[in-house]
C-alpha positions as a printed Julia matrix, in Angstrom:
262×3 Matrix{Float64}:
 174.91  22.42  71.27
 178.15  23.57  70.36
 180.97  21.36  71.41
 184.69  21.1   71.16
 185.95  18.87  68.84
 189.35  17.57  66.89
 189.02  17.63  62.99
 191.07  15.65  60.77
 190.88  16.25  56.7
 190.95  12.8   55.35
 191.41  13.29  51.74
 193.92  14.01  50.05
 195.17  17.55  48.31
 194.4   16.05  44.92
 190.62  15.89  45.62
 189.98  18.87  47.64
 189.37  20.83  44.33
 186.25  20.41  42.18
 186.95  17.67  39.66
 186.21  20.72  36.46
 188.55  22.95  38.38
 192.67  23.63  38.39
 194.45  24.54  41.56
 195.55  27.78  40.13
 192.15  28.96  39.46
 189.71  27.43  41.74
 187.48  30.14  43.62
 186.82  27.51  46.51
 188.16  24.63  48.51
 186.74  22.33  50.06
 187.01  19.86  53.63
 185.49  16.93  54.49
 185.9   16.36  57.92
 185.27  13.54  60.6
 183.9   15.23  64.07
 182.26  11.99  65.69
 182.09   7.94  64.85
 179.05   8.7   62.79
 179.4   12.6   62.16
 180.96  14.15  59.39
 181.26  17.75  57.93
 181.91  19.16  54.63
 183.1   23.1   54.31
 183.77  25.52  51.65
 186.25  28.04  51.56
 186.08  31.09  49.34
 189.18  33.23  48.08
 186.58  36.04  46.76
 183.51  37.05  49.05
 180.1   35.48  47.71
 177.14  37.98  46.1
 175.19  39.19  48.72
 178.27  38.91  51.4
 176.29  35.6   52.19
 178.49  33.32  54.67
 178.79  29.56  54.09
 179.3   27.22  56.73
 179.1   23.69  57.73
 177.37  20.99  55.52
 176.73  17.91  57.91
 176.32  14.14  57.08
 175.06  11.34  58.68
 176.85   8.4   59.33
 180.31   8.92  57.99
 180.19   5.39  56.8
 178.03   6.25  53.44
 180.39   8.96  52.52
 181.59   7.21  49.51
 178.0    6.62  48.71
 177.55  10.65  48.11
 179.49  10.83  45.04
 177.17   7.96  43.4
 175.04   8.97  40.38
 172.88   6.28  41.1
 171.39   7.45  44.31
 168.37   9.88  45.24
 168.66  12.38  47.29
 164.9   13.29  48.82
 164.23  16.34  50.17
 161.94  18.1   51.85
 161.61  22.11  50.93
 163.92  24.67  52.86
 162.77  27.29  55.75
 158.95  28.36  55.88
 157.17  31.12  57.53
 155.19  29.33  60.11
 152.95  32.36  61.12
 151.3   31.9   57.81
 149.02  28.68  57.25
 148.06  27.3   53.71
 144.41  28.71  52.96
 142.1   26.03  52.99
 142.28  24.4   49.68
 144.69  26.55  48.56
 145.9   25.73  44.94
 149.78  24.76  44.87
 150.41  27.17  42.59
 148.9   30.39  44.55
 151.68  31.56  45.94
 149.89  34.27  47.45
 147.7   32.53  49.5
 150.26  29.65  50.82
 153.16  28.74  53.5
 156.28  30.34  51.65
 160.09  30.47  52.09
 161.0   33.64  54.28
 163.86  35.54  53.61
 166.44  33.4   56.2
 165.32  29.79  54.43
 166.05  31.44  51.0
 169.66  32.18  52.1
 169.99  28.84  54.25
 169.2   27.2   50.44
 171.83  29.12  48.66
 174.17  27.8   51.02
 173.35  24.91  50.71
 173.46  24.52  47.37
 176.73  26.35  47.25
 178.48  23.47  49.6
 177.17  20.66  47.69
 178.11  22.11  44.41
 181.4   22.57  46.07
 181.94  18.87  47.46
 181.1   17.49  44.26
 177.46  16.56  45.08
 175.54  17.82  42.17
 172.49  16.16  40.52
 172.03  15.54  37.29
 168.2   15.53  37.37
 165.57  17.49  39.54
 162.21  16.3   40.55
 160.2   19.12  42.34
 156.43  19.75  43.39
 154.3   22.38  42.1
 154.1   23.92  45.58
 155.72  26.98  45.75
 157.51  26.73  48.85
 159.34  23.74  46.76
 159.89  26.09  43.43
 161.28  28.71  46.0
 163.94  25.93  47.52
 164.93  24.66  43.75
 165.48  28.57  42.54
 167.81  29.16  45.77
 169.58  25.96  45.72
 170.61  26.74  41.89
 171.61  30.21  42.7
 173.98  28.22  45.21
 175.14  25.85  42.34
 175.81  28.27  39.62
 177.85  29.89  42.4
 180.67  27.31  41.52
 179.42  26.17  38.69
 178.02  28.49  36.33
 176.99  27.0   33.21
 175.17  24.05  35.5
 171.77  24.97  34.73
 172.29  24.12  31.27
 173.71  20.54  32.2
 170.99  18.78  34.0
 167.38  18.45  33.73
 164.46  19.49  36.03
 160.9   18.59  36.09
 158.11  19.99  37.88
 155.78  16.8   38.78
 152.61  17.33  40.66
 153.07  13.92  41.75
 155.47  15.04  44.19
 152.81  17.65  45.56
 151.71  17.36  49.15
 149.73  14.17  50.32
 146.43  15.28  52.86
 145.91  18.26  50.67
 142.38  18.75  48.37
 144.68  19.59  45.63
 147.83  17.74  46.65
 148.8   14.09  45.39
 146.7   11.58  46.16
 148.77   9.18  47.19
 152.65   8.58  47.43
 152.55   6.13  44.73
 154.34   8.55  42.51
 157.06   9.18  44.52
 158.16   5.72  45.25
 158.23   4.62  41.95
 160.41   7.68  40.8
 162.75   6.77  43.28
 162.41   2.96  42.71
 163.02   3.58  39.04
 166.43   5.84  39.1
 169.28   3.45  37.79
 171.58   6.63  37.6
 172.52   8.89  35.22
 176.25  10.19  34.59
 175.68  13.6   35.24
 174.88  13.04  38.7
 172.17  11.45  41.39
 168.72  12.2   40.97
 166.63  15.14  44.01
 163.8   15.27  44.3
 161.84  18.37  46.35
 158.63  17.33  47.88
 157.11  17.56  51.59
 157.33  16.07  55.43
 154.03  14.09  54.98
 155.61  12.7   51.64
 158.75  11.69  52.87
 157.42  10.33  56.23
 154.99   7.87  54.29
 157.72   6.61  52.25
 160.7    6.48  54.76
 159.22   6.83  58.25
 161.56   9.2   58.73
 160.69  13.14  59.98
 163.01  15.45  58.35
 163.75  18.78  58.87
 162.3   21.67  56.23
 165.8   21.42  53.91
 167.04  18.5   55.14
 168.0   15.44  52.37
 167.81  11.93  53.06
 170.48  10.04  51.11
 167.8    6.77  49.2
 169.75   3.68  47.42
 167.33   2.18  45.06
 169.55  -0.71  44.84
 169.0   -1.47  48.23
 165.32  -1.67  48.27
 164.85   1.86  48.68
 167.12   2.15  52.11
 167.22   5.38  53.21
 171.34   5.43  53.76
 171.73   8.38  55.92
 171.02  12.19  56.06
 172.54  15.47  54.46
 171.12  18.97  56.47
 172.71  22.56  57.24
 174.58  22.42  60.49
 172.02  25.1   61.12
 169.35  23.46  60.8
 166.17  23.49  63.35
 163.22  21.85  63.91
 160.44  23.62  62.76
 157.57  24.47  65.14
 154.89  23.25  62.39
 155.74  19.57  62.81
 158.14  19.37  65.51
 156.08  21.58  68.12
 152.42  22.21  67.25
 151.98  24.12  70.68
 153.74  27.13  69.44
 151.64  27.46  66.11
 149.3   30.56  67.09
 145.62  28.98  67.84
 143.86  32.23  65.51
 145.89  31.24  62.66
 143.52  30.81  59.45
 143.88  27.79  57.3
 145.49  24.28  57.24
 148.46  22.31  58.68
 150.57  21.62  56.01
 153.94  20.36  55.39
């Protein structure tokens, strides 16, 4: 629900600008904003219009308080794989890998990701490692979210390191993980690195057996492993919607062939 609010910027000039970045030169600026007690915004404003005349919006955090905790290298940021197509099930036994024959991004989610990655890159949230499932809904959200990063960072590719871990594959699945063992002790195990926090890409059944927490498809949860694994707060597209495979099973169509899967 759209609502009328008063927004402050409560940093200063000096670090509105990407750290690697002079005034002079900087394609974007950025705004982190306070809208609530426990709401916050970041924004990113472009001088030159993005490929693809893509718009970029509102990035919204949950609570404010943890905002210094963002720009920590030593947290995870667990996520669960950006906008499906819902009228399509998983085949039955479907291998992760089979792309054809799988739940994958539609055209909207893949957009929504470049976004997204283009506001974190922007506000200075960029990991320095990349955990990501074989699934290919989950390859489809990493190769969007780095179009979004090289946006305003070009050579960041070439910086960080990703992994593709079938560890993080999807639990209740014949060929998914078999248990969520993996996934805790990956995020357990990050001590930080200084090229940035650790993300890992994975699934809603995943992330709700570690966290107890149901998260929208794209939608980050903000993990301190220093903190016995607390799950801090939440990162998500102000655009961001429930999806009807989790959130409403009624509207799923009842002839739809193959499995439930997140």
């Amino acid at each position: 629900m759209d609502r009328i609010i008063n927004k402050f910027v409560l940093l200063c000039a000096a670090l509105m600008l990407p750290a690697s970045l002079h005034a002079q030169d900087a394609p974007n600026m950025r705004e982190i904003t306070r809208v609530s007690t426990h709401m916050g915004t970041m924004t990113a404003s472009f001088v030159q219009e993005l490929d693809e005349g893509e718009p970029v919006t509102t990035l919204q955090f949950e609570p404010w308080q943890m905002l210094d905790d963002l720009f920590r290298d030593d947290i995870v940021l667990l996520m669960r794989h950006g906008p499906t197509d819902w009228s399509k099930r998983d085949a039955s036994n479907v291998a992760p890998t089979d792309c054809a024959n799988q739940r994958i991004m539609t055209s909207y989610g893949m957009a929504r990701m470049r976004e997204l990655g283009t506001l974190l890159a922007a506000n200075e949230v960029r990991p320095g490692s990349i955990v990501v499932s074989e699934w290919c809904r989950n390859r489809q959200t990493l190769d969007n979210l780095m179009i979004g990063f090289e946006r305003i960072d070009p050579d960041y590719a070439n910086s960080i390191d990703v992994e593709v871990d079938p560890g993080m594959n999807l639990l209740l699945s014949l060929q998914g993980a078999r248990d969520a063992v993996p996934l805790r002790e990956r995020i357990s195990s990050w001590e930080g690195d200084e090229k940035g926090p650790l993300l890992i890409i994975t699934h809603f059944t995943n992330i709700d057996e570690v966290t107890n927490f149901h998260v929208y498809e794209g939608e980050i949860l903000v993990i301190d492993p220093k903190r016995n694994n607390r799950v801090l707060g939440y990162l998500r597209l102000r655009s961001a919607e429930p999806d009807v495979g989790h959130f409403n099973d009624e509207t799923i169509p009842e002839d739809a062939a193959g499995e439930v899967t997140y």
